[in-house]
Each structure stands twice: as C-alpha cells, then as structure tokens.
C-alpha positions, 0 to 999 in steps of 0.5 A: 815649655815642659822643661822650664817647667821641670827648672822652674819646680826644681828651683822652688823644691831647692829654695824649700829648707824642708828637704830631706833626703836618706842619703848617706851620712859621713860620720865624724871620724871620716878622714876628710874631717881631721883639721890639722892645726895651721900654724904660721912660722915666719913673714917676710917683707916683699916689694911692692907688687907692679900690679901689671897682669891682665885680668883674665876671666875666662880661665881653661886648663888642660890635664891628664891623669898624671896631672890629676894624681900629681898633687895627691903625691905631694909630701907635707913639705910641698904641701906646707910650701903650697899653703904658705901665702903671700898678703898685700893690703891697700897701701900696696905692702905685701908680705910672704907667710911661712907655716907649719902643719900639726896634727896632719898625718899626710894622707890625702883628702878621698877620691880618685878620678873615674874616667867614664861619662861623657865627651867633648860638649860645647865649653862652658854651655851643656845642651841647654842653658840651665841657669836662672836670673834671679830676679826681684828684691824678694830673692835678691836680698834674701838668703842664700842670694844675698851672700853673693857678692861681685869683685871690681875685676869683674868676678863673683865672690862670696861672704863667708864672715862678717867681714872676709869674701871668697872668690877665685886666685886668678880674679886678682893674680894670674900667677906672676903677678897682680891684676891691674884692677886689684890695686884699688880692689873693690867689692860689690853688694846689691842694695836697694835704692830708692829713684826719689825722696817722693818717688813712687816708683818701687826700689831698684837694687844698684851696686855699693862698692866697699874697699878690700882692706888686704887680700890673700892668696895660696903659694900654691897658685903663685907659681908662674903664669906657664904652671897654671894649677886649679888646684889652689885657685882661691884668695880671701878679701877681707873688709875694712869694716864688717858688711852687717849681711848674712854669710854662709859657712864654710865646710870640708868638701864631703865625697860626693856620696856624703852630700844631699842629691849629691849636687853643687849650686852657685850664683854669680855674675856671668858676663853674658848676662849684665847686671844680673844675678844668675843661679844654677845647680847640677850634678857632681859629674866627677873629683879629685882629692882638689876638684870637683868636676861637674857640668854646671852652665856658666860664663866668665865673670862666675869665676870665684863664685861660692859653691855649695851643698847640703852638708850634714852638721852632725851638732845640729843635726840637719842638712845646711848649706855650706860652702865646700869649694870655689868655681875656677873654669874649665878644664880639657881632661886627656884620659887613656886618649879620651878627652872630656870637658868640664866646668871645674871648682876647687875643693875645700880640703881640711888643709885648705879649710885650716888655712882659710879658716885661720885667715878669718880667725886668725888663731887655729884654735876655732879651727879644729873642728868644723 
C-alpha cells in the first residue's frame, strides 16, 4: 500500500547517516547542559531482597497537572534522596548509597507541559500500526539494532558501555521489592548460529543469554508499589565481563526544538511479536522536566528499551544518535477535564545523567561534560 510505501522509505531515509537537517542547534551553555558532580557520601548494608514482585510489563500510570509540575518543585535535598540508590549483585547482597550534589544550582531541567493535542486513542496502538520487524542478519547485527538487547523478565534493554545495559526500574523492582526473575537476571544478545558443521543452510540468529553481575536502581522509583512515578523508572545492569559489541552513547535529553526532526526512535521485543526485533519512530508529542510524551506504537516487553535521537556534538560537530531516555509505558493524563493518552519515556536529565554516568565510571570526573 501507498503507506507502507511512505514507512518503508522513511525507515531507508533514517538508516541513511547522510541526513542533515537546519534545525536549530542548542549551544554549550544551555542549562539542560550543566552536569553537577555526583558524589556518593555513605553505603549502608541491607538484607537481602525476597525477590517475591511479580514481573509486571504492561506498566500504566495516571497523572495530572499537579502530578506533572510536583517534581519540578523538588528542592536539592529530595532530590539527593530520590538519586540515591540502592545495588544488589548476584549473590543477592545489596547496599543503599547515600550522595551529595556539587556544582547543582537547583533549577530544573526545561519545559512545561502543553495541554493541547489530541484525546483518548486506543492504549498503546495509534490508528495504524507503525512498527517495523527487523529482519535478516544484515540489519539485526549491525548498528544502531545491535545495541538492542532483551532482559530475562521479559523487557528490552539497551548497551550503553562496554559492559552496562539500560533498561526500565519496573522490569527487575515494582517499587517494593524485587521481581522473581531478577535473582538470576540474565541478559540477552541476538548472535548467529550456524544449524551444522556441514550445513548449508545460512545462519540463524538465536539468543546468548550472559549474567548481570549487580544491578542499580533510582530511591526515586523504590517508593512503594502504591507511589508508582515514571519519572525515575530506570536501573543499569552491569556485566560480568564486557560484551565486545558496539554501544550507544548516552546524552542529556535536549527540549524538543533542539533535537533533528524532533522525533525519538526505539527497538525492542514487544510481546505480541515473539522472537523479533520491532523498530519504530515518531514525533515528540509533548514533555516535562522528566517525560517525554509521544505516540510511538509498542507492547509490553518494549519497557526498558533505549530511546534515541539526533543530537548535536558540538566536539564533532554532527548529528549522532545518542540515548536521551528509556520507554516506560502509559500514562492516562487528566488536563483542566481533558484526558489524553500516551506512550511515555523517561527523560535523561543532567542529574539522571550524573548519576548513570558515575555507574558506569564510577568516578564523577568523566562525567562533567557530555
């Protein structure tokens, strides 16, 4: 059909690097750009989790716009309490991190949330299904796919070192505790597999399964399963040895206006499309200082995929593909009695940045400039 046409083109026009686009460009003293030093103070030994939560993919909040502003009134103090964390590694020992924050002046990160656009939709599709399967070895090992990896709860995670995967806090913690599967948590990365020594059958891609060595998640997502925010639904895996792959790079979220076509993109392994990669991309339809709202079709088993734009590098001076949040779920959004829906990722903020960044470092010197 003519609209598949128009997908399928669109899908060759973004796996093309030689796009160039006269947006805007954000300059290096933007607020959003400030990374305050994240410094750890004091780590406290906790029992062991119970592992008893249920793994719940399919994650739907509802907000409204006193929900939306309530973080941006935080002072530094919540907010150090919020980034503070807690680490469990495969033995099943686990710690709680205190931190403090240096060079943060306590502003918040940019916008408001606009209340126009469009109602209710049908949850999680939007009129037509969008997606794409990806498909042959050619697409599937190469990047920006091959970053795309799947976790043992059933989500989708992403690299974004040589050994650390990003994927969604509710995928391995429903806010109590930890999911069952998260003891053992495993994750997964397509490689080819040859059917026989003398096959002649071409390869098949099949899924390697690797341990997480310890995991980390957000205070601010560990408040209880009845206090459910989106707004720090992330965790970083780490490896026990490193994966030899290509990873992408993690960026502040710029505003909307600063980022090309000002559209987001994102593969994972939705649940009504087993054993496959799906990709999809679409416009920012709205965001907050922490969320990005926007109509990109998924299902459950996307949660804790790596969403990415173009984003400017100043140092390189070119549009690359960096992360700049992690799909969530849904949200329900109550607006002076207008309710709208959305397919929602978590924005990486400077202080969200700062604190991943320093997981993966582990020093917040590397993390001072983006």
């Amino acid at each position: 059909s003519a609209s598949t046409m128009i997908q399928l083109w669109s899908l060759l026009l973004f796996l093309c690097s030689c796009t160039q686009l006269p947006f805007s460009i954000a300059s290096d003293g933007a607020s959003w750009h400030n990374i305050p030093a994240f410094i750890p103070q004091s780590t406290l030994q906790l029992d062991k989790p119970q592992f008893s939560a249920r793994a719940k993919l399919d994650l739907v909040t509802h907000c409204d716009k006193e929900c939306a502003r309530r973080e941006a009134k935080l002072m530094p103090e919540d907010l150090k309490e919020h980034l503070s964390y807690e680490t469990v590694y495969a033995n099943g020992t686990r710690t709680f991190t205190t931190v403090s924050l240096n060079n943060f002046d306590g502003s918040t990160e940019p916008p408001k949330l606009r209340h126009g656009g469009k109602r209710r939709h049908k949850r999680q599709i939007y009129g037509m299904d969008g997606r794409f399967t990806i498909r042959g070895n050619r697409f599937l090992l190469d990047y920006p796919f091959s970053t795309t990896v799947k976790i043992s709860t059933g989500c989708t995670g992403v690299l974004v070192s040589d050994r650390h995967i990003l994927t969604a806090a509710h995928c391995i913690h429903d806010g109590k505790d930890y999911v069952k599967g998260a003891k053992k948590l495993k994750v997964g990365f397509l490689t080819p597999h040859k059917s026989g020594q003398n096959s002649t059958l071409p390869e098949r891609i099949a899924i390697r399964w690797v341990r997480v060595r310890r995991t980390r998640v957000p205070k601010g997502w560990i408040r209880g399963p009845n206090d459910i925010s989106m707004d720090y639904d992330y965790a970083l895996l780490e490896l026990r040895r490193p994966h030899n792959r290509p990873f992408m790079k993690i960026s502040i979220a710029p505003p909307v206006e600063d980022m090309a076509g000002k559209r987001i993109h994102f593969s994972g392994y939705d649940s009504d499309r087993p054993g496959e990669l799906v990709y999809r991309f679409c416009g920012i339809e709205d965001e907050t200082a922490h969320l990005i709202y926007q109509h990109c079709d998924a299902r459950p088993g996307a949660s804790g995929s790596g969403v990415y734009g173009k984003v400017w590098d100043s140092t390189d001076e070119k549009w690359e593909r960096k992360i700049i949040g992690v799909f969530s779920g849904h949200q329900w959004l109550e607006i002076d009695g207008e309710h709208h829906d959305y397919n929602v990722a978590v924005r990486v903020t400077s202080l969200k940045y700062a604190q991943i960044c320093y997981w993966i470092n582990g020093d917040h010197k590397y993390c001072q400039k983006d």
